[in-house]
Legacy VTK file of the C-alpha trace (Angstrom):
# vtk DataFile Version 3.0
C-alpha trace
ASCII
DATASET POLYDATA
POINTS 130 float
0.000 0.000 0.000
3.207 1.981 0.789
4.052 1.865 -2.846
0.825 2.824 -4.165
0.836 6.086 -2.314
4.533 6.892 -2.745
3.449 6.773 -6.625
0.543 8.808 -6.427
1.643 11.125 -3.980
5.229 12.217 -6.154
4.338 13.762 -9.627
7.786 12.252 -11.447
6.216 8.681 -10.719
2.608 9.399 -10.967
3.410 10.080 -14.720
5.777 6.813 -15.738
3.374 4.763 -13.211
0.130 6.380 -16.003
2.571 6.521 -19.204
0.412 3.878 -20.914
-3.088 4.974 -20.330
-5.152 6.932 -22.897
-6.702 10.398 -22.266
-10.222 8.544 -22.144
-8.857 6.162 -18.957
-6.789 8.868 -17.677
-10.373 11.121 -17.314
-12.238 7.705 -15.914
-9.525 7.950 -13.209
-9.539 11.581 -12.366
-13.346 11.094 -11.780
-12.875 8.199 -9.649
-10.241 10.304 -7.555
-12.255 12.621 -7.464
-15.500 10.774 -5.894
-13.112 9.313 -3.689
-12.089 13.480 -2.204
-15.380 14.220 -2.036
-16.794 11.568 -0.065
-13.593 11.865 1.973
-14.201 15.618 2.539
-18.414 14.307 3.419
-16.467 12.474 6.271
-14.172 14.622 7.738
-17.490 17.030 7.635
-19.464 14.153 9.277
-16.500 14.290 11.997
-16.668 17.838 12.664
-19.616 17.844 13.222
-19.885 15.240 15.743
-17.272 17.166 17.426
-18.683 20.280 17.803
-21.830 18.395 19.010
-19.971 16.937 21.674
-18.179 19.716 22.916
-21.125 21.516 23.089
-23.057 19.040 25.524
-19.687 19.430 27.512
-20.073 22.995 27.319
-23.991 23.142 28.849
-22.985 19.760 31.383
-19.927 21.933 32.895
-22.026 25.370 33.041
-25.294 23.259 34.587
-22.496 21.608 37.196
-20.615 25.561 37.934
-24.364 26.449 38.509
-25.380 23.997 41.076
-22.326 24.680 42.150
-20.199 21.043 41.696
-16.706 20.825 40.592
-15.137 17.257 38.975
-13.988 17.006 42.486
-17.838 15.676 43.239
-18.298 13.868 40.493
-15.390 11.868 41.782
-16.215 11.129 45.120
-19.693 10.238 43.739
-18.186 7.699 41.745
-16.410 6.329 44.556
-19.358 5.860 47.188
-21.654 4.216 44.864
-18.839 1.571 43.818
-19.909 -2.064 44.609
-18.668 -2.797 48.340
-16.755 -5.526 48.721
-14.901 -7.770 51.836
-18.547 -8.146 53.569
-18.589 -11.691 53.988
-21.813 -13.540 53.780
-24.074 -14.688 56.576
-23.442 -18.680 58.059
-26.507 -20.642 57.425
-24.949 -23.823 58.248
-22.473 -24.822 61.070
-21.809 -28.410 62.059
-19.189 -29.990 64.852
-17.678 -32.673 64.653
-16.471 -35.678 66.896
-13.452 -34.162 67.196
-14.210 -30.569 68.016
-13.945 -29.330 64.760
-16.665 -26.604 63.490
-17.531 -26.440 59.902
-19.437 -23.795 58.614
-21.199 -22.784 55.060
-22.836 -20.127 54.058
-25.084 -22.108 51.199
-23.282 -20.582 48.269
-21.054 -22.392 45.675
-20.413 -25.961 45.938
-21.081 -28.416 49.362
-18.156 -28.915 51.427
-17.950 -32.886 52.370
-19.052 -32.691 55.647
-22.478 -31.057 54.059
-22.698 -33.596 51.888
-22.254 -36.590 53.906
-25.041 -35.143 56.399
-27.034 -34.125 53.643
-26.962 -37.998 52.132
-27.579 -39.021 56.065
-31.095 -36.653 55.952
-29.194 -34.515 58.485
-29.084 -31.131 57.028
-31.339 -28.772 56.812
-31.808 -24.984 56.535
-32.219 -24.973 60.665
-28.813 -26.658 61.025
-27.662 -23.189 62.281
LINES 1 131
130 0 1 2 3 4 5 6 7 8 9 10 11 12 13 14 15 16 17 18 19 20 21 22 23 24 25 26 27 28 29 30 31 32 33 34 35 36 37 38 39 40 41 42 43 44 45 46 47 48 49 50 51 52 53 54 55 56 57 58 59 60 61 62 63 64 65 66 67 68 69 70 71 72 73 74 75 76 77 78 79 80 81 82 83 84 85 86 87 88 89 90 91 92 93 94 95 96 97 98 99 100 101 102 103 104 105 106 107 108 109 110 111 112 113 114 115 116 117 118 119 120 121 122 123 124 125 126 127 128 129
């Protein structure tokens, strides 16, 4: 691709790369190029304009914040206190001791420890196990 542009963009080898075409294909190509500017100009338009859009919602967001008097300061503790909490642990539904001394506990989420599961086969568990 490198190569095409190098040719197009330097005059010298623009003309030996078109040496062999005719007038006729030589028009058929500037026409071409020429859709291709225009709908390349349409784009860059397109572009601008979603720009300016943009910046003007900026523009009426920052002068609605200076109004009720917030700064991005706010907006970024606000961000921070309605983050998901995490390290709260779940409530124990289930606790079991065994012979030995031993408590297990589970809070009924994820998968059954063995000691669940062998009282569970035995008909001993249930949700007043607690």
């Amino acid at each position: 691709m490198s190569d095409f542009i190098n040719i197009l963009t330097h005059a010298r080898r623009l003309q030996a790369a078109v040496r062999e075409l005719s007038v006729a294909e030589l028009e058929q190509v500037a026409e071409k190029l020429a859709a291709v500017i225009e709908n390349k100009k349409e784009q860059e338009a397109e572009k601008e304009r979603e720009q300016e859009k943009k910046q003007a919602l900026k523009d009426a967001i920052l002068k609605q914040m200076q109004e009720a008097g917030l700064g991005l300061e706010d907006l970024a503790g606000a961000e921070a206190s309605t983050s998901k909490r995490t390290g709260q642990k779940r409530p124990v539904k289930y606790r079991f001791t065994d012979k030995s001394g031993k408590e297990h506990t589970w809070t009924g989420i994820g998968r059954i420890p063995k000691v669940f599961a062998e009282l569970k086969e035995q008909g001993k568990l249930d949700k007043h196990s607690v």
